[in-house]
Each structure stands twice: as C-alpha cells, then as structure tokens.
C-alpha positions, -999 to +999 in steps of 0.1 A: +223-220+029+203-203+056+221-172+053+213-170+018+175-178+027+180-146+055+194-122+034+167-129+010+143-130+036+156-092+047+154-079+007+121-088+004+108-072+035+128-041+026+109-041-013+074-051+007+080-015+027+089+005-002+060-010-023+036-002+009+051+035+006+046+039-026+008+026-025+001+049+002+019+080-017-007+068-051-035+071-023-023+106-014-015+122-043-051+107-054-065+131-025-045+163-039-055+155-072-093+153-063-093+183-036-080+202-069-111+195-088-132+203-063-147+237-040-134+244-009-166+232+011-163+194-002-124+190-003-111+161+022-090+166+048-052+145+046-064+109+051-043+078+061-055+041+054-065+043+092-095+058+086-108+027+065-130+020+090-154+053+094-172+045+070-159+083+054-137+057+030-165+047+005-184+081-002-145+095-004-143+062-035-174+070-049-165+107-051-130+098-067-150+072-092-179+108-098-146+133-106-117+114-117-133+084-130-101+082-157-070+082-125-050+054-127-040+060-089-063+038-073-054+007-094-017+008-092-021+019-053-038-016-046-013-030-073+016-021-048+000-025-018-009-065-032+026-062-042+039-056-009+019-080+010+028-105-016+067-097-008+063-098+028+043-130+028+076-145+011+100-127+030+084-143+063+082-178+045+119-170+041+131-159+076+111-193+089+129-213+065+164-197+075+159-201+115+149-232+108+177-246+096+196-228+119+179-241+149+169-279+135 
C-alpha cells in the first residue's frame, strides 16, 4: 500500500510542476500581450514572479487592469498556480504517508 501512496505522491508533484509552468507561461504571455498595446517608452522588461517584491509588481497590475482590463490571463494564472500548490500540498501529505508506513 505504500507504494501506491508513493507513486501517487510522485504524480501529483509532477501535475503541481506543470500547473506552476503553465501559471507562469499565463503571467508571461500576459507581459507580451500588454508590451503590444503599449509605446516603446512604457513597455516592461521580461519579468519573473521574483520580482514580487520591488514593489514594480502592483503599478505592472494596475497597468494590466488600465489596458487589458478584459484578459483572462491573470485569473487562470493564479487558478494554476492555486492549482499547483493545491497538488503539491497533497503530494507531500502522500510521500509522508508512504515513508511512514514504510518506516513504522
């Protein structure tokens, strides 16, 4: 039975990375979409979800909300990135359960 729980365990964590890439491709192709609406002068430079934290992240939002206030991008990138969490929270629940019977 532990097996089973592992190789559960080790599907889940491989669907919580895809769903993770696929958020941060929504978040991406968000960015090419809005530099194509706007002037050279104002477009954003590539962007990973590392650069939360300077503060660039919310005026980059409120710009996305000013010119594409219609993109379904930003909902279904949090939609898979809650996804993914969601599958990797289980898929560690899963691994725990499987070593546990293996060591107990």
């Amino acid at each position: 039975m532990h097996q089973l729980f592992i190789a559960i365990g080790t599907i889940l964590l491989i669907g919580s990375l895809v769903c993770v890439i696929l958020a941060s491709n929504q978040y991406w192709q968000l960015q090419f979409e809005l530099n194509d609406h706007l002037p050279e002068g104002e477009k954003f430079e590539p962007r990973s979800w590392l650069s939360l934290t300077t503060g660039r992240w919310s005026s980059y939002r409120e710009l996305q909300r000013r010119v594409l206030p219609d993109s379904p991008r930003p909902r279904r990138g949090r939609q898979l990135a809650l996804s993914g969490i969601a599958l990797l929270l289980c898929s560690i629940v899963l691994f725990l359960l499987g070593y546990s019977r293996v060591v107990g």
